[in-house]
C-alpha positions in Angstrom: -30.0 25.4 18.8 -32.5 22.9 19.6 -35.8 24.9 18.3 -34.7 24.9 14.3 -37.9 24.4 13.4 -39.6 27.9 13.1 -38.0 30.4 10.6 -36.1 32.3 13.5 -34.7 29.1 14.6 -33.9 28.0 10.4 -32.2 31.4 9.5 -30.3 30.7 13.0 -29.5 27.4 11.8 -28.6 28.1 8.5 -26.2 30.8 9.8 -24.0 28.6 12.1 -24.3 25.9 9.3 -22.4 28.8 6.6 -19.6 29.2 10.3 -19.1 25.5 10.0 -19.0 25.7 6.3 -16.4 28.6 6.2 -14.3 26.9 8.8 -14.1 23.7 6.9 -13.3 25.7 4.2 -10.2 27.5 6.0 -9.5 24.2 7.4 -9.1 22.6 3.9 -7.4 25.9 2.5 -4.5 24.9 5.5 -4.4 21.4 5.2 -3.0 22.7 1.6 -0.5 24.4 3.1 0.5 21.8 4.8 0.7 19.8 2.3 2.6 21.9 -0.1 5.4 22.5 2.9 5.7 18.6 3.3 5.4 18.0 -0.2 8.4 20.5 -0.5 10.3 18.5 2.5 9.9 15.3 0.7 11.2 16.8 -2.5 12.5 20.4 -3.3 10.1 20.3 -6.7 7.1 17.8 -5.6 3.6 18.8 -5.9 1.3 18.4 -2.7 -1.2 15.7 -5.1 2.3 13.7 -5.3 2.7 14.2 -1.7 -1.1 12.7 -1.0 -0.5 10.1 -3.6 2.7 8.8 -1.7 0.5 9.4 1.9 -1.8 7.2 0.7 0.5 4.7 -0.8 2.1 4.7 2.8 -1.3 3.8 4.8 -2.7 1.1 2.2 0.3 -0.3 1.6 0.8 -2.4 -2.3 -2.0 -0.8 -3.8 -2.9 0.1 -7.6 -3.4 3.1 -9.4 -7.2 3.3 -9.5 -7.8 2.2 -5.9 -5.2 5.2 -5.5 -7.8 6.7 -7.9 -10.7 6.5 -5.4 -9.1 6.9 -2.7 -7.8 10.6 -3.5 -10.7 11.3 -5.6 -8.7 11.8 -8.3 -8.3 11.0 -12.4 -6.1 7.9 -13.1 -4.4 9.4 -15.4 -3.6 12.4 -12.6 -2.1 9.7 -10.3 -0.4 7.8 -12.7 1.4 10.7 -13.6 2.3 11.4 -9.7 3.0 7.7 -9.5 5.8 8.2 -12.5 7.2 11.0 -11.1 7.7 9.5 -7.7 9.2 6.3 -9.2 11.9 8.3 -10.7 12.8 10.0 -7.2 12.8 6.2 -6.2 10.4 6.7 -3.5 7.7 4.0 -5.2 8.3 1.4 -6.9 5.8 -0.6 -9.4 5.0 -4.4 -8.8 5.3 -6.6 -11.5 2.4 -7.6 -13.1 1.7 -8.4 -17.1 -0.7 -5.8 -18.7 -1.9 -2.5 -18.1 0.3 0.0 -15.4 -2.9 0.7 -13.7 -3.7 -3.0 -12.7 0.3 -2.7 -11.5 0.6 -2.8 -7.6 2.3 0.4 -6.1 4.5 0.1 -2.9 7.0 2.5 -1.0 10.3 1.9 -1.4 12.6 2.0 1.6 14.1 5.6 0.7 10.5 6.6 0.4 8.7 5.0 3.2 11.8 6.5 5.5 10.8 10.1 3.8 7.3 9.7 4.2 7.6 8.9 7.9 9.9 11.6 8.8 7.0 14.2 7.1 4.0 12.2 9.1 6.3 13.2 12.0 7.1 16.6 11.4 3.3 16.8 10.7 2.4 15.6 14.3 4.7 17.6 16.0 3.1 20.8 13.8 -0.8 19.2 15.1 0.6 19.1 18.3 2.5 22.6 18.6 -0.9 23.5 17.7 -2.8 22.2 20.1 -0.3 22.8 23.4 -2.8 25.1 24.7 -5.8 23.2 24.4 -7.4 21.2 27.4 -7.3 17.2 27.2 -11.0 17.4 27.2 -11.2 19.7 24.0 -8.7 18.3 22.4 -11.0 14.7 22.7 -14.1 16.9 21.6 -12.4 18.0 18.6 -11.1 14.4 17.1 -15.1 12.9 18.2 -16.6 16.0 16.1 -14.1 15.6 13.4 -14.4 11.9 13.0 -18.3 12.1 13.1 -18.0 15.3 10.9 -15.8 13.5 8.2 -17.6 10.1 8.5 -21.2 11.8 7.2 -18.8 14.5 5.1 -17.3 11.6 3.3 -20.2 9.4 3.0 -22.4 11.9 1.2 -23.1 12.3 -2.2 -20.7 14.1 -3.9 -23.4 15.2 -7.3 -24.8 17.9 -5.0 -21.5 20.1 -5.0 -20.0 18.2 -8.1 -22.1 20.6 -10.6 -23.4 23.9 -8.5 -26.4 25.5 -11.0 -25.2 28.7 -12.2 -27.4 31.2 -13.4 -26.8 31.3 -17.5 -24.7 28.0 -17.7 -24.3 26.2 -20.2 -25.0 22.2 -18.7 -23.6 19.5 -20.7 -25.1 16.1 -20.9 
């Protein structure tokens, strides 16, 4: 794929560009599977946002709502709900702070830091199951080209997919 330049080599490009987008897409599409069956491990009823929200919880450690927030990409008011509804399973617990929930620090509690772990596990032994066949040296590949792929997917602007132009929409300032 080195010759890109010329319109054979950009309609090539563009066409392994929609493979990789389509995978990522699938790739996304399972990591909510995932979710949803650890989510469902954790807690019979518990929504896989709740699940992320206590994932994240887990790797920051005492954290508030709105770093929570940006973390997940998500509305405060979203993970303040999750964070509610996880405090009443008792697997988070609020800090103790004077004024506003939000600015309140969030921390695992013992029943949920134990729950949490057991579901990373389970989800490591699923990665790995998936990867038994898979030479060492792919398998190193793979984690380079998804850590460079998630280190420029991350670090992009987000405004170009936010609001796709649709043909007869309606924008809204």
């Amino acid at each position: 794929m080195e010759g890109h330049d010329g319109a054979a080599g950009g309609a090539e490009r563009r066409a392994v560009l929609d493979l990789v987008e389509e995978a990522a897409g699938a790739m996304c599409r399972s990591e909510q599977r995932v979710c949803w069956a650890l989510a469902r491990g954790i807690e019979s009823d518990m929504e896989p946002a709740a699940y992320s929200v206590l994932s994240a919880v887990r790797l920051a450690g005492s954290c508030r709502v709105t770093d929570l927030s940006a973390t997940l990409g998500m509305s405060r008011s979203a993970v303040s709900g999750h964070v509610a509804a996880l405090q009443r399973l008792g697997l988070v617990e609020r800090g103790s702070t004077s004024g506003d929930e939000r600015s309140q620090p969030v921390a695992l509690t013992e029943e949920g830091r134990r729950r949490v772990d057991h579901a990373r596990g389970a989800r490591r032994s699923y990665f790995r199951r998936q990867l038994e066949g898979w030479n060492q040296a792919d398998v190193l590949d793979l984690a380079e080209l998804l850590s460079r792929f998630n280190a420029s997917y991350l670090g992009a602007e987000v405004a170009d997919v936010a609001a796709p132009s649709v043909p007869g929409a309606v924008r809204r300032p």
